[in-house]
C-alpha positions as CSV (number, residue, x, y, z in Angstrom):
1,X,-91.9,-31.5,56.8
2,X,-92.1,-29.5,53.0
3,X,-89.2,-29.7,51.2
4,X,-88.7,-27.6,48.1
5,X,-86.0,-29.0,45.5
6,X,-85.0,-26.6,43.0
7,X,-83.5,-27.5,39.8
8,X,-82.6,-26.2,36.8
9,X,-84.1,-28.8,34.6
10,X,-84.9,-32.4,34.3
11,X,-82.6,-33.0,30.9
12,X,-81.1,-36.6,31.8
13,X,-78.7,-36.3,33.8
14,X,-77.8,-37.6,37.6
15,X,-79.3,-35.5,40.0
16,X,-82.2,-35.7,37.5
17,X,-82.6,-39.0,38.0
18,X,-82.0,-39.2,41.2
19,X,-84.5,-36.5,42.1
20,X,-87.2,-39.0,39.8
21,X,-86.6,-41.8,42.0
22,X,-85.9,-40.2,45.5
23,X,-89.1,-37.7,45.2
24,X,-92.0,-39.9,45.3
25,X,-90.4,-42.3,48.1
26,X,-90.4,-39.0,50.1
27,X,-93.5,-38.3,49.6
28,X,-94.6,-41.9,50.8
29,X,-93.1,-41.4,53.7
30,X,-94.5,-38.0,56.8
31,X,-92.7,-35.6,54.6
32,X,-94.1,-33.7,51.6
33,X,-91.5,-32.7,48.4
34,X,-92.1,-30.9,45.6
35,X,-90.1,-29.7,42.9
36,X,-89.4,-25.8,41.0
37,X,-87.5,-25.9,38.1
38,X,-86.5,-23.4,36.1
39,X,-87.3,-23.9,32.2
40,X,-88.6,-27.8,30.8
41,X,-86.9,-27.9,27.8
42,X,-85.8,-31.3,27.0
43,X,-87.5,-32.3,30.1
44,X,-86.8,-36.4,30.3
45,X,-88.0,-36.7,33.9
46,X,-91.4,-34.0,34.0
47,X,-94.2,-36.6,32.7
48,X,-92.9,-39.8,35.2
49,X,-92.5,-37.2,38.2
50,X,-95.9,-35.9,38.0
51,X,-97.3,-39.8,37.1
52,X,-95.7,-40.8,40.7
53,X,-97.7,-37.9,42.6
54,X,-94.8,-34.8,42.4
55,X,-95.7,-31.6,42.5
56,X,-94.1,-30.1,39.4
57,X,-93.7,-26.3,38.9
58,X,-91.9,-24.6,36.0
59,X,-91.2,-20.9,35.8
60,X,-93.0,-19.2,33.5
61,X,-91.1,-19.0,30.4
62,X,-91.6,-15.0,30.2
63,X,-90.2,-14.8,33.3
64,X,-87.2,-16.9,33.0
65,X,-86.2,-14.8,29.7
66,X,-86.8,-11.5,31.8
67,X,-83.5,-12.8,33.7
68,X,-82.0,-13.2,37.1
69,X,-83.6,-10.8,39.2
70,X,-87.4,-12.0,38.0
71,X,-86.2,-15.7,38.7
72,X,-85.1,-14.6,41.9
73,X,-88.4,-12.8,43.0
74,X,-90.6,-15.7,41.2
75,X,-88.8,-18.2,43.3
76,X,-88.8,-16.2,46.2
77,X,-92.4,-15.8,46.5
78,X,-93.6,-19.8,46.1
79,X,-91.2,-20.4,48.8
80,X,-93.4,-17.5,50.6
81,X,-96.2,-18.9,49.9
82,X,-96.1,-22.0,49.9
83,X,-94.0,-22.1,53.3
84,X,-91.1,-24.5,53.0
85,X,-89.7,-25.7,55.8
86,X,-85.9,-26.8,53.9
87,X,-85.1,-25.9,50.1
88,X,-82.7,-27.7,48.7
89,X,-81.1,-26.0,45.6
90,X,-79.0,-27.9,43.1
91,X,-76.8,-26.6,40.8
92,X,-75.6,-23.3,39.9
93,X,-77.2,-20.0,39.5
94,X,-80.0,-21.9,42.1
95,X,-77.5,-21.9,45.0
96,X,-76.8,-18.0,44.4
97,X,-80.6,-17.5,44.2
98,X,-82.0,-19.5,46.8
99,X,-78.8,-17.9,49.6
100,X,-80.5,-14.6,48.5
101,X,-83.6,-15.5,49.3
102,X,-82.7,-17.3,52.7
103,X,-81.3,-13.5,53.5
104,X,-84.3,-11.9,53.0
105,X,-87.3,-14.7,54.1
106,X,-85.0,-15.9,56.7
107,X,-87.9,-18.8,57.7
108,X,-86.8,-21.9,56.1
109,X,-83.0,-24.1,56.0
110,X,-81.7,-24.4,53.1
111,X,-79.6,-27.0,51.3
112,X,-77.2,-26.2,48.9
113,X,-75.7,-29.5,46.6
114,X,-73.3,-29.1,42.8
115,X,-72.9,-32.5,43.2
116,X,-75.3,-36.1,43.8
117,X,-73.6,-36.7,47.2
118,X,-76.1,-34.4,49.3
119,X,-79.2,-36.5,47.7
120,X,-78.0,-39.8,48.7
121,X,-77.6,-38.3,52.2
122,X,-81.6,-37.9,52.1
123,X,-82.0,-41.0,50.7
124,X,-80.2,-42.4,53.4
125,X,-82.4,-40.6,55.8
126,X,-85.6,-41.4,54.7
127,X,-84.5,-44.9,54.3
128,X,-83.9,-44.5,58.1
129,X,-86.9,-43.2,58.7
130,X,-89.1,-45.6,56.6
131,X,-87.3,-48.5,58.6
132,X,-88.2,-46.9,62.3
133,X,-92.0,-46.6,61.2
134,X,-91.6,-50.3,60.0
135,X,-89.8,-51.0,63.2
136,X,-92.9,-49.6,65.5
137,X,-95.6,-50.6,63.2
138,X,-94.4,-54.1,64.3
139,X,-94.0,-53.7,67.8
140,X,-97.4,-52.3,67.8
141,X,-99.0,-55.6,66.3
């Protein structure tokens, strides 16, 4: 499964932090993350992502200044074509932009989260899933 998490930065806080310790276990496990951000200013959490295998992308800073619509169609087209199966957006204006974008692609689910709650859930869950390989892995030896 491709998963696309869209943030608006990685400054310090909690979902950042979360999303730099949550993101390369998923990627250990059958599913593929990556992560879209909007600007790297102050970026606390960019150079240890990318050291742990994440796929970093950052909107181009001359399209972030040209506003909401550009964002919109920038983000639109790496879900295109890049073909997420779920997005998960954090944070506001990503939640209005990303449900905009699930009305017109239509193709992927998307996840919407303003709070840390939603990334413990797939924490959880890959957790789950991590233990069920481990679980046949054995019964297979």
């Amino acid at each position: 499964m491709k998963i696309l998490f869209v943030n608006n930065g990685l400054a310090g806080g909690g979902v950042e932090k979360l999303l730099n310790d949550m993101l390369p276990l998923i990627n250990e496990s059958r599913n593929y993350c990556e992560l879209l951000i909007l600007f790297d200013g102050n970026a606390k959490y960019l150079e240890s992502l990318r050291n742990n295998g994440v796929e970093v992308q950052i909107v181009p800073k001359n399209i972030y200044k040209k506003g909401h619509f550009q964002r919109i169609l920038y983000i639109m087209n790496y879900i295109k074509n890049n073909d997420f199966d779920i997005v998960h957006a954090n944070e506001f204006p990503l939640i209005y932009y990303c449900s905009i974008i699930k009305m017109i692609l239509g193709n992927f689910t998307i996840v919407f989260c303003t709070f840390v709650f939603s990334l413990f859930i797939l924490y959880i869950l890959n957790s789950m899933e991590n233990n069920e390989k481990e679980n046949n892995e054995k019964k297979i030896k």
